[in-house]
C-alpha positions in Angstrom: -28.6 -47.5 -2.1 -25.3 -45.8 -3.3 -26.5 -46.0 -6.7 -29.8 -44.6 -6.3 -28.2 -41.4 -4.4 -25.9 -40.8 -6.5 -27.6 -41.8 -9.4 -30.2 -38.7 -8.0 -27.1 -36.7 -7.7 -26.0 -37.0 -10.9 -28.8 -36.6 -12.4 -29.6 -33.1 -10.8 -26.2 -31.9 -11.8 -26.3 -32.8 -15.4 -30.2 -31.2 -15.7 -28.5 -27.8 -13.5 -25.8 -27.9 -16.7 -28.5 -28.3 -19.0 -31.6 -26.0 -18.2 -29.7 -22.6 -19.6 -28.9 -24.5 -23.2 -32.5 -25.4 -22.9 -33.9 -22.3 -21.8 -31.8 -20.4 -24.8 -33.2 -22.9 -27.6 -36.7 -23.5 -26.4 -37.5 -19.8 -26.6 -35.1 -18.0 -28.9 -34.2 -21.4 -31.4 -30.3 -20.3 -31.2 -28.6 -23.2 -29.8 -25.9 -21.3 -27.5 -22.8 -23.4 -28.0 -20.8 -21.3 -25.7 -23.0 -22.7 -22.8 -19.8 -24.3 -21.7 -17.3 -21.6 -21.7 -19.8 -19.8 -19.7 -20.0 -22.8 -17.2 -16.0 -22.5 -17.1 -15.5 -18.6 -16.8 -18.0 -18.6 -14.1 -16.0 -20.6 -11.8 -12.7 -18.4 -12.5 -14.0 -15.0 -12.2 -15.4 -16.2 -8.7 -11.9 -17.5 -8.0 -10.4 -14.4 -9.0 -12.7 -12.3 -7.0 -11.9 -14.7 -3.8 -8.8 -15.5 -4.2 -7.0 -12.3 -6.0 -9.4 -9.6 -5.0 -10.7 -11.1 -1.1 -14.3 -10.2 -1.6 -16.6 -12.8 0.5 -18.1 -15.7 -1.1 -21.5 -14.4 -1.2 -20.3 -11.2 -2.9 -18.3 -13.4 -5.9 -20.9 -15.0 -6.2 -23.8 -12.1 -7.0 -21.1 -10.1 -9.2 -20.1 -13.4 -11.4 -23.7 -13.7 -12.0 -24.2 -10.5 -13.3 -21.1 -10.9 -15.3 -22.1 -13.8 -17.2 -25.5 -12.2 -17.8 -24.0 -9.2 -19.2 -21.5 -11.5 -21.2 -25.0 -13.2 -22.2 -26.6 -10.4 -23.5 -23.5 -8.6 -25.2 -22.8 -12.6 -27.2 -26.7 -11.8 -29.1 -26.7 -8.2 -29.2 -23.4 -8.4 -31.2 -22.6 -11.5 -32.6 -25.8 -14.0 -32.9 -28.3 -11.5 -33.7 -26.9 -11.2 -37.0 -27.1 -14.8 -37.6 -29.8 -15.4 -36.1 -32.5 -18.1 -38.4 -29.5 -19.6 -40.1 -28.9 -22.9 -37.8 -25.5 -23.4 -39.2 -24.3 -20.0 -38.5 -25.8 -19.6 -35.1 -23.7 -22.8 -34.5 -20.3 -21.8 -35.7 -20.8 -18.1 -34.0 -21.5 -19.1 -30.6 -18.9 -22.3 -30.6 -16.5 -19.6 -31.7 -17.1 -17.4 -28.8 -16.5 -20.4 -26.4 -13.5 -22.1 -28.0 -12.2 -18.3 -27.6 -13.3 -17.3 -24.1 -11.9 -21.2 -23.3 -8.4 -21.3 -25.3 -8.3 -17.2 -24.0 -8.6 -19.0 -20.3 -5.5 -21.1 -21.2 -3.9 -18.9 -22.7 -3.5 -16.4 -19.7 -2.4 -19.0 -17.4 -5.3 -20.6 -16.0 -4.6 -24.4 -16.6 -3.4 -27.6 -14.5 -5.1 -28.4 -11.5 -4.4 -25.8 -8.6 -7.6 -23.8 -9.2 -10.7 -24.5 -6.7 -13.4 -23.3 -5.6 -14.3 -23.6 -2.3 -17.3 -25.9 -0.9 -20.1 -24.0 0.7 -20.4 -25.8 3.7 -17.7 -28.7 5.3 -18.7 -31.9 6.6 -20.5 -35.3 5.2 -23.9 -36.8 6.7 -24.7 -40.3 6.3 -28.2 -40.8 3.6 -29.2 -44.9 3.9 -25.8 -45.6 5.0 -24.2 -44.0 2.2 -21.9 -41.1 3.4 -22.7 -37.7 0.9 -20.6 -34.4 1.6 -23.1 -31.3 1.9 -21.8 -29.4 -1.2 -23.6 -32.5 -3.0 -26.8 -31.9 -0.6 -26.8 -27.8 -1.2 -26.7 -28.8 -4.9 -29.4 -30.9 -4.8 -31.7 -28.7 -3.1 -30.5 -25.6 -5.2 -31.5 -27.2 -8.5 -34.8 -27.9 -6.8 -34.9 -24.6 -6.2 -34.4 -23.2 -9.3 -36.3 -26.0 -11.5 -39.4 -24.2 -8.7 -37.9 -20.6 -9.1 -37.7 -21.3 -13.3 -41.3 -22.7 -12.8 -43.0 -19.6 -11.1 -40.9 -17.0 -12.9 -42.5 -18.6 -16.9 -46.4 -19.0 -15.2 -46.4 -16.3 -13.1 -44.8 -12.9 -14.3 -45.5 -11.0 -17.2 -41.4 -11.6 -18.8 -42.2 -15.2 -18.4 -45.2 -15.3 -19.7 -43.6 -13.4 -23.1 -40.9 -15.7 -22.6 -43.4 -18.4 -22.9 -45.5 -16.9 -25.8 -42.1 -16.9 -27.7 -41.3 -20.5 -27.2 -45.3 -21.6 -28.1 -45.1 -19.2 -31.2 -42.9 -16.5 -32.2 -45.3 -15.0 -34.8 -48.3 -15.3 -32.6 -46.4 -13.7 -29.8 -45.2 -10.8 -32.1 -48.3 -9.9 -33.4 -49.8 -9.4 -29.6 -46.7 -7.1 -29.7 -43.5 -8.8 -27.9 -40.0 -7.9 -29.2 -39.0 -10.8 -30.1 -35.1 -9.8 -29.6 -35.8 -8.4 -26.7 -37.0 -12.1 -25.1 -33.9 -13.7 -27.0 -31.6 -11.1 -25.3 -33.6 -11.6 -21.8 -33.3 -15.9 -22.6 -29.7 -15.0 -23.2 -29.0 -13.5 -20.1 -30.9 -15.8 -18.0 -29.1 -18.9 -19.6 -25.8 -17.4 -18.8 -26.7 -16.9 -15.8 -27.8 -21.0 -15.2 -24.4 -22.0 -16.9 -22.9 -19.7 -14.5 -25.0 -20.6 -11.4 -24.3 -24.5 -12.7 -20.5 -23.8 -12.5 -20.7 -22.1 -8.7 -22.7 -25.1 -7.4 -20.4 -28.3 -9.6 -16.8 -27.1 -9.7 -16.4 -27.3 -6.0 -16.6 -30.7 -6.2 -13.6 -30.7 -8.3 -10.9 -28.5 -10.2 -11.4 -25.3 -12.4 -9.9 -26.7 -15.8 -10.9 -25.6 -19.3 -11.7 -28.9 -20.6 -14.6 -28.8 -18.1 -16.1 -26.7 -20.4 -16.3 -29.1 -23.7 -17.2 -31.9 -21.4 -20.6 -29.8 -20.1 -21.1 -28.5 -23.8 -21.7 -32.1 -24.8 -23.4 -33.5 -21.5 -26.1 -30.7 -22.4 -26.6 -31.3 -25.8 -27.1 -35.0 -24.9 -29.6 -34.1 -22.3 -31.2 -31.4 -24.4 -30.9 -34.0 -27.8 -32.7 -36.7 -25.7 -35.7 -35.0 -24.1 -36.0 -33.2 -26.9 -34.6 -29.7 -28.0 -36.8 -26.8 -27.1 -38.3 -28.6 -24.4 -37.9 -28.0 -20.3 -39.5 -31.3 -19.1 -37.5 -33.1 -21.3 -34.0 -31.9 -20.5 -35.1 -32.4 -16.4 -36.5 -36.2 -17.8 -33.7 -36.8 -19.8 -30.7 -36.0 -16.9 -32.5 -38.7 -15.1 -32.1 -41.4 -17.4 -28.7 -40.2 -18.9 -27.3 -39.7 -15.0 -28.4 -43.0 -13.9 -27.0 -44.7 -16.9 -23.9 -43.1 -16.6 -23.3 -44.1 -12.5 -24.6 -48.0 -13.2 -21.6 -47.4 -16.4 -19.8 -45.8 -13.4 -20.2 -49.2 -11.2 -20.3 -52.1 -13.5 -17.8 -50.8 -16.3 -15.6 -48.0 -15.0 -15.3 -44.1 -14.6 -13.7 -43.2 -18.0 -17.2 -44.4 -20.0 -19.6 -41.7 -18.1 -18.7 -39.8 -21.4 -19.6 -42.2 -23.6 -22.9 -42.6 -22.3 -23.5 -39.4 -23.2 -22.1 -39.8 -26.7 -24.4 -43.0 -27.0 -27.6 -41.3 -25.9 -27.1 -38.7 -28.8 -26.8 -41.1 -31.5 -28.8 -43.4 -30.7 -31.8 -40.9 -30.1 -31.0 -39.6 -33.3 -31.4 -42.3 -35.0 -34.6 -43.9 -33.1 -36.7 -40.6 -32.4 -34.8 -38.0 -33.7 -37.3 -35.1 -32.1 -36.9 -36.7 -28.3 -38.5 -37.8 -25.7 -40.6 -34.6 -26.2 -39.8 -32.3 -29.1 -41.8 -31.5 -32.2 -39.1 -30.5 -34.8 -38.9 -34.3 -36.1 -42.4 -35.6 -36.0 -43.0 -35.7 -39.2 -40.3 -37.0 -40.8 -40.5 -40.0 -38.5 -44.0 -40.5 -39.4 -43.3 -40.4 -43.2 
């Protein structure tokens, strides 16, 4: 029973690190690689703002998220736009921007292990006689909520649907008349704005360091690598078979593998369907 909560657990936080890499690929085709750093700096600028400014929780939290969105859209507007159709390029840009927003985070002080955030709510409940604390629950139920929210937002509103149009086609969707940059710069600042949501809900369950930020870098390209880049279902799919995976590695083998798990997944789906569980990019090369 402890497996299959936690297995569930896992699983939810690695898809809630993964959905804004995702989101940002499946419709724009730039694969943010400072999705991490953005995970990371969330967490400290809602420290700073509760623990060097005394604004309430709720508070931090609303102004970090606009932050991170702004941070979004300024890294395109600036930086990957002028890249933007050359993979290598888009690559080397946005890992830049992280490894400086990250390294700029040590630099200024903010290492070792006294920076927390607090939980959202004390206490434990027992779940099939396994005990779970109810940051884990709130987590659980928030990436429901925003897998739902994510869900109605794409069907449902006319952004989304453009948003949508732009994933299914780019061409199509700029003859009909959609700015295409426009939608990247609006994908931008929503997948900010899920790395930065991601890091509010996970790092109370441990400490603010900067290394948190290359370890979520590569758990999302491993989820978004194994349901297949570009695609939503996929990365939620894939989180579910990569997090189970890595808490029976957890159980039978020890803690210090959950990493290579995710190291595994991506070569090993590489090799034996290179497009995932559900991309298209791949297809035909594995056919030929």
């Amino acid at each position: 029973m402890d497996i299959i909560i936690y297995g569930i657990i896992n699983s939810v936080a690695l898809a809630i690190m993964a959905l804004g890499f995702a989101l940002v690929y499946g419709i724009s085709r730039v694969p943010n690689f400072a999705h991490g750093s953005i995970y990371v700096l969330a967490g400290f600028i809602t420290w700073s703002f509760l623990r060097t400014l005394g604004f309430p929780y709720f508070w931090s939290v609303i102004i970090t998220m606009l932050i991170v969105g702004v941070i979004g859209a300024l890294l395109y507007r600036f930086i990957l736009i002028r890249v933007r159709g050359m993979a290598i390029s888009e690559i080397i840009a946005s890992y830049a921007v992280g490894l400086a927003i990250l390294e700029g985070l040590r630099w200024g002080g903010f290492r070792g292990m006294s920076y927390t955030l607090p939980v959202f709510a004390e206490g434990s409940v027992i779940i099939g006689g396994v005990p779970v604390d109810f940051q884990r629950i709130i987590m659980v139920f928030a990436g429901v909520g925003i897998f739902i929210g994510l869900y109605i937002f794409t069907h449902y509103t006319r952004i989304g649907l453009a948003l949508r149009g732009m994933a299914q086609d780019e061409r199509a969707a700029l003859m009909l008349g959609i700015d295409s940059d426009l939608m990247a710069v609006v994908s931008m600042i929503l997948g900010a704005m899920l790395a930065g949501l991601a890091g509010i809900l996970l790092l109370p369950l441990g400490n603010i360091v900067v290394e948190a930020g290359y370890n979520v870098l590569i758990l999302a390209i491993a989820v978004c690598i194994v349901g297949g880049l570009g695609s939503w279902a996929g990365a939620v799919l894939a989180a579910f078979l990569i997090g189970f995976a890595q808490i029976l590695t957890v159980v039978y083998l020890g803690s210090h593998y959950q990493m290579v798990v995710a190291l595994l997944a991506i070569i090993l789906t590489l090799i034996l369907k290179p497009s995932g569980l559900f991309g298209m990019q791949k297809q035909l090369e594995e056919r030929v």
